[in-house]
N, C-alpha and C positions, 0 to 999 in steps of 0.2 A: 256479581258473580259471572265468571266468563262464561261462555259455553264452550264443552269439552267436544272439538269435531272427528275425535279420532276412530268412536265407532263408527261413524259413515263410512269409513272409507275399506272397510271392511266387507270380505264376498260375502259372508251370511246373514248381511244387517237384516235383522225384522224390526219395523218402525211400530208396531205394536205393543214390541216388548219396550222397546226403547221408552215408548212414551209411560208403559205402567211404572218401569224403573225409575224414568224422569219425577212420578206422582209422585211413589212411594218415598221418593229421598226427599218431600218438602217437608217443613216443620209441622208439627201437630196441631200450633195455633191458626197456620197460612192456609184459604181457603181452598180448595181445587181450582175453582174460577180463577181464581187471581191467578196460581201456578202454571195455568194452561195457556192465561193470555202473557207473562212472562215468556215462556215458552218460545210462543207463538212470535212475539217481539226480535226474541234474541234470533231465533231464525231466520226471518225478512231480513234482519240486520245486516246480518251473517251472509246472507244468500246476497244482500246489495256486495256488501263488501267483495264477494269473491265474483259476479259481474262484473265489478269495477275493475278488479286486479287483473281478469280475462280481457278485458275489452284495452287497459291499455296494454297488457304483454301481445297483444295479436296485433295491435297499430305497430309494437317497435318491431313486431317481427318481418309484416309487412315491409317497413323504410328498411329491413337488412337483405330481404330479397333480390332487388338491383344491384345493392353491392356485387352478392355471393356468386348473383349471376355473370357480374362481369369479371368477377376473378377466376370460376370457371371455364370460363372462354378465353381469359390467358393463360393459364397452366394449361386449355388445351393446343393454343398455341404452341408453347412451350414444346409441351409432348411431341410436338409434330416437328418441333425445330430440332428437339434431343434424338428422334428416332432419323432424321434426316442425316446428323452429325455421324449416327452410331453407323448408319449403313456405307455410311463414307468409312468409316477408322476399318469396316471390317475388309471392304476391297481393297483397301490400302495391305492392311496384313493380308488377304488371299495373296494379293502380288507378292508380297514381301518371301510371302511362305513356299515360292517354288525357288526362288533363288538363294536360300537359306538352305534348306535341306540340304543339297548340293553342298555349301561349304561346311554343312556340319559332319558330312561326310569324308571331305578333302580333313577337316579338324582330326576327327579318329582315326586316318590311314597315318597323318603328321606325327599325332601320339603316340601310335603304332610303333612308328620307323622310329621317334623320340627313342622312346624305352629299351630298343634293342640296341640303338646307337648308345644308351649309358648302360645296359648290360655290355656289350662289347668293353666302352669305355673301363667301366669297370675291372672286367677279367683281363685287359691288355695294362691296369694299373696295378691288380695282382701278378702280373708276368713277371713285371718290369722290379716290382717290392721283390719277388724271389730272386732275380735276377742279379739287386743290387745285394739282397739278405745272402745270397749266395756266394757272393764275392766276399764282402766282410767278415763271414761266418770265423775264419779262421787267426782275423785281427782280437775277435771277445776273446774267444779261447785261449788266444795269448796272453789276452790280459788277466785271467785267474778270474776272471768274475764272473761266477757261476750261476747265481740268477739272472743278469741279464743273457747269458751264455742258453737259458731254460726259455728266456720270452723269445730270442733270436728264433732260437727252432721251434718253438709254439705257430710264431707267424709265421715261418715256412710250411709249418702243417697244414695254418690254414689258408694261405694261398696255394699250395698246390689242391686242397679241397676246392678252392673256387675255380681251378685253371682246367682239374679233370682227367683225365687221362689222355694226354699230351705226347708223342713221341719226344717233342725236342726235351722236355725235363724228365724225361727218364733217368737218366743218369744224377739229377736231384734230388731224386726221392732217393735212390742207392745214396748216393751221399748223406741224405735224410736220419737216415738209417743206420747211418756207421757211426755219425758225430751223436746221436742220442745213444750208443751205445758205448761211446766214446766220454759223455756226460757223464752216464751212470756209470761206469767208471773210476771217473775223478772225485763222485760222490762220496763211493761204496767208504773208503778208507774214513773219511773223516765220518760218515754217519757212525761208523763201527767206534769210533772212540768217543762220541758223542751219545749211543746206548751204553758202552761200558761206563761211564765214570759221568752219567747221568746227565748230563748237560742241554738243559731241556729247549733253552731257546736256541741253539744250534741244530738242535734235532726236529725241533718246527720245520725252519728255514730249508733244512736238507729236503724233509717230507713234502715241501712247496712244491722244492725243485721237483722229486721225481713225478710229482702227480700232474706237476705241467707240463711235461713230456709222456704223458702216461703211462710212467712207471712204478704203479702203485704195490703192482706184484712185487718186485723188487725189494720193498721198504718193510712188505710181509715176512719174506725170506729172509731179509737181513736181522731185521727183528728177532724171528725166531731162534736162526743161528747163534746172534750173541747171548740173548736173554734164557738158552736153554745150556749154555756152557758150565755156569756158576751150576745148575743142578746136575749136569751128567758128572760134574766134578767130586760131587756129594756121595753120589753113586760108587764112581770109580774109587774112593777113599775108603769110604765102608767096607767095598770089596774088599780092597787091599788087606782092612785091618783082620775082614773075616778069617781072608786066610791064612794072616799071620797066628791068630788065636786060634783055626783050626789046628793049626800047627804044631805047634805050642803046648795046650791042651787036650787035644783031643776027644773032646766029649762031645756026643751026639745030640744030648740033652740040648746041647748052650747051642749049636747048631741049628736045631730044629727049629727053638726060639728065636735064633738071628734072623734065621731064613723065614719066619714068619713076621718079625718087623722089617725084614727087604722087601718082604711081599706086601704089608699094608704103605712103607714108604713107598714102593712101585705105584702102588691103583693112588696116592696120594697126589702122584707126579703125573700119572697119566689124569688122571681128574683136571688136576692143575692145566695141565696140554689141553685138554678138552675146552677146558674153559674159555682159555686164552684165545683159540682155536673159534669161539662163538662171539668171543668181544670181539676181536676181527671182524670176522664176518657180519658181526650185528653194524659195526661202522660202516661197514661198505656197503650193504643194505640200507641206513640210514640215506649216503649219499646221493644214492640212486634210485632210490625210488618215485621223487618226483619228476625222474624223467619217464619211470614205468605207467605213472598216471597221465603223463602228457601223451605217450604213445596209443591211451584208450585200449588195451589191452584186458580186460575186466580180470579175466583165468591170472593174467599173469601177475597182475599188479596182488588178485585175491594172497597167490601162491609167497610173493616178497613177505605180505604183512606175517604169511603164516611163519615162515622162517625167523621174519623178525619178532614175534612171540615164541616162538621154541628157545631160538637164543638170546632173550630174557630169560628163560624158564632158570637156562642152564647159567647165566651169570647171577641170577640172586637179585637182591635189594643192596646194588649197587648205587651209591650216590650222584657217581657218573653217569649211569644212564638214566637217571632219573624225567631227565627232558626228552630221552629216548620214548620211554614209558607212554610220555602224555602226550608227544607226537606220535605212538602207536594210536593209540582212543581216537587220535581228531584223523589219523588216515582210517580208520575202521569206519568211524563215522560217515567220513567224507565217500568210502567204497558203497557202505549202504544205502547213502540219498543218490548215488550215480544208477543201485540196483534197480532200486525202487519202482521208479517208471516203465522201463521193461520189463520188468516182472510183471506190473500190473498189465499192459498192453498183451503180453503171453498166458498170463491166466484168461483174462477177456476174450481173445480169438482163440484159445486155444493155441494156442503155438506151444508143442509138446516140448522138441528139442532145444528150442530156446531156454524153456520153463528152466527145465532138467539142467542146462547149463548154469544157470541162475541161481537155481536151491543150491548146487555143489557151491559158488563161490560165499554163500552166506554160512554154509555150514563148515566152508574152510577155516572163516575171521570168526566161525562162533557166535552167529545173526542167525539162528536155527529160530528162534520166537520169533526175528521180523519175519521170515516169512508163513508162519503160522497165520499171525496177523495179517499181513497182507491175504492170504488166502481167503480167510473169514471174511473180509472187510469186502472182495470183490465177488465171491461166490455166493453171500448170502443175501447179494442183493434180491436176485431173481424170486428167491424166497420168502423177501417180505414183500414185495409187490402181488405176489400170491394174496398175500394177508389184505393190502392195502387195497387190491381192485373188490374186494366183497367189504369193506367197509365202505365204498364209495357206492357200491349197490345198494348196502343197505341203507344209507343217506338218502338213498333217491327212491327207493321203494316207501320209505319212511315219508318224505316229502308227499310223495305221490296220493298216497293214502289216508293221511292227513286231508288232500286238498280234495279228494273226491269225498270223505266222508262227510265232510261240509254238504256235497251235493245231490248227495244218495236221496233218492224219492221213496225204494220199497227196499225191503226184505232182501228180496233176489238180486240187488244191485250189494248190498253187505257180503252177502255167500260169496259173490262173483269176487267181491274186492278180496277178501280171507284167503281166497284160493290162491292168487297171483304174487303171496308174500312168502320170499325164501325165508325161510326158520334156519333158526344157527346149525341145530342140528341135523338137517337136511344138509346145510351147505358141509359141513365139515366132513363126512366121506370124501365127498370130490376131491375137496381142498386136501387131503392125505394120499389121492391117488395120483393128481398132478405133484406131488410134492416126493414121490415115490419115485414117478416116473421120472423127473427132474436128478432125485441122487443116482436114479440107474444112468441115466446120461455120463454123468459126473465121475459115478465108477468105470464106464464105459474109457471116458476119458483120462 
């Protein structure tokens, strides 16, 4: 049987216990004598054995010491030859580094002069496009091709944008000016036969035209003119017939009832006007409004979505505007993660008028809960910290008390401790008076 050496190696061995333990596990027939000089055997054994094991591990340790020794006196070598190298690379860069400066300097004056020599380049290569655009201008227009005749004067709009207010192209832009009036124009007729007799992919192409010229106005006006003719037509008909049957018959009766279905046909037409009048304007709201988000305008951008929910209100559950709809939701959405953060930074410091501009554009799109929420979420902080600095108290008054009542010697040392623990209901007046004083603040603000 081995000997088991693992209680030695333990800090609380007692060779005492060890040894009764050792007794009690022999067999009932095996003397104590015998189990004691067993014992006794296996230990010397044991104890030569781990001598033995000591005495050669400390010889090979010994033969590894001249090694280690002379490998540490070359790595300190080493060190001394790396630290030599390094203080070299660095005066090499110190020198390096005054004559560099210098031309990293000469580099961003070069960049400098670069960039305004291809901004120049540039605006002298927009001159030169109006210049040639200007000359040609009146070869398209001969030729009847009305959309390239629309990109012609597009790029003259936008090279005089890049040339600026120039005296020598003055007279460009007048010209500018006449040939897109001269465009719209040559439009106007075919657009108008193109709403009468429905002609929808003609009426696209026309609508291209005016809006890349920016004549969108234009396509409004025309629109309405032709598509309100068929109705004032209705109108003028019925008149007619009114009067002929006023005429005719003469009965006030059949009158009064005409005259009350001309009046619900009237509010039927204007309703219709009205409408048509908000699907407009819901489009050109649609178009434009991701430019109103890109100008960071919060008030204004609030004000587009609201308009463009009024007119949904007033066009219905329209099929067409259906995509309108759900790009309403995802611009609302997208107004309220822009609010957000500033609201939050204005409730925090108190910033009044920022606040107040902020509630108005939530309460615009109808986000009147986010900012509820966000109020709660920021104001009640200070409130539960209230709460949470007396649970940390009383964690530690707890701790505390605990660790002395271990140490308490009398009587007077218990009283003493009783005394210096806050009770709930001690603490809670306070905690109602800071919590008073805190929403006076709050109303204050």
């Amino acid at each position: 049987m081995m000997l088991d050496l693992g209680p030695f190696s333990e800090e609380k061995f007692d060779a005492k216990r060890w040894v009764n333990s050792s007794c009690q596990a022999r067999h009932p027939q095996d003397s104590l004598e015998r189990q004691l000089v067993d014992l006794e055997m296996k230990l010397q054994i044991a104890s030569e054995e781990i001598g033995a094991s000591l005495e050669e591990q400390s010889g090979g340790a010994l033969l590894r010491v001249p090694r280690a020794t002379r490998d540490v006196l070359r790595l300190r070598d080493d060190a001394v030859s790396l630290r030599s190298s390094v203080a070299g690379i660095l005066q090499k860069l110190k020198k390096a580094e005054g004559s560099s400066a210098d031309c990293i300097a000469t580099l961003a004056r070069v960049d400098c002069v670069k960039q305004r020599m291809e901004a120049a380049f540039k605006t002298l290569q927009d001159a030169s496009g109006l210049t040639q655009l200007s000359s040609t201008v009146e070869d398209v227009f001969a030729s009847g091709d009305l959309p390239r005749a629309a990109e012609t004067l597009a790029s003259m709009r936008n090279c005089l944008s890049a040339v600026g207010e120039v005296a020598e192209f003055a007279n460009v832009r007048k010209q500018l000016e006449v040939l897109e009036d001269r465009l719209e124009a040559m439009v106007q007729p075919r657009l108008t036969d193109a709403l009468t007799y429905h002609k929808v992919d003609v009426a696209q192409d026309l609508r291209g035209i005016l809006i890349r010229i920016g004549r969108f106005k234009s396509l409004e006006l025309q629109y309405s003119k032709v598509r309100l003719k068929p109705i004032k037509q209705l109108w003028d008909d019925f008149d007619t017939k009114q009067r002929a049957n006023k005429l005719a018959k003469g009965s006030s009766a059949d009158c009064i009832a005409t005259l009350a279905r001309v009046d619900c046909v009237k509010q039927r037409m204007e309703a219709a006007f009205k409408t048509l009048q908000d699907a407009a304007g819901l489009t050109q709201l649609s178009s434009t409004v991701e430019d109103v988000f890109a100008s960071g305008d919060l008030p204004r951008a609030a004000e587009t979505l609201a308009s463009m929910r009024n007119c949904l209100s007033a066009v219905g559950e329209v099929a067409e505007f259906a995509n309108v709809r759900k790009q309403l939701e995802l611009l609302e959405d997208r107004l309220e993660a822009m609010v957000q953060p500033r609201l939050t930074d204005a409730l925090t410091y108190h910033k009044v008028d920022v606040a107040q501009d902020l509630r108005g554009i939530l309460i615009r799109i109808g986000r009147f809960k986010s900012l509820e929420l966000q109020y709660s979420k920021v104001r009640l902080k200070p409130i539960k910290q209230l709460w949470d600095d007396f649970d940390t108290k009383q964690r530690a008054n707890k701790l505390a008390s605990e660790r002395s009542e271990t140490q308490r010697l009398s009587s007077g040392d218990e009283f003493q401790l009783t005394s210096t623990q806050t009770s709930f209901a001690s603490w809670l007046p306070s905690f109602y008076d800071e919590l008073l004083l805190y929403l006076e603040q709050e109303w204050k603000w």
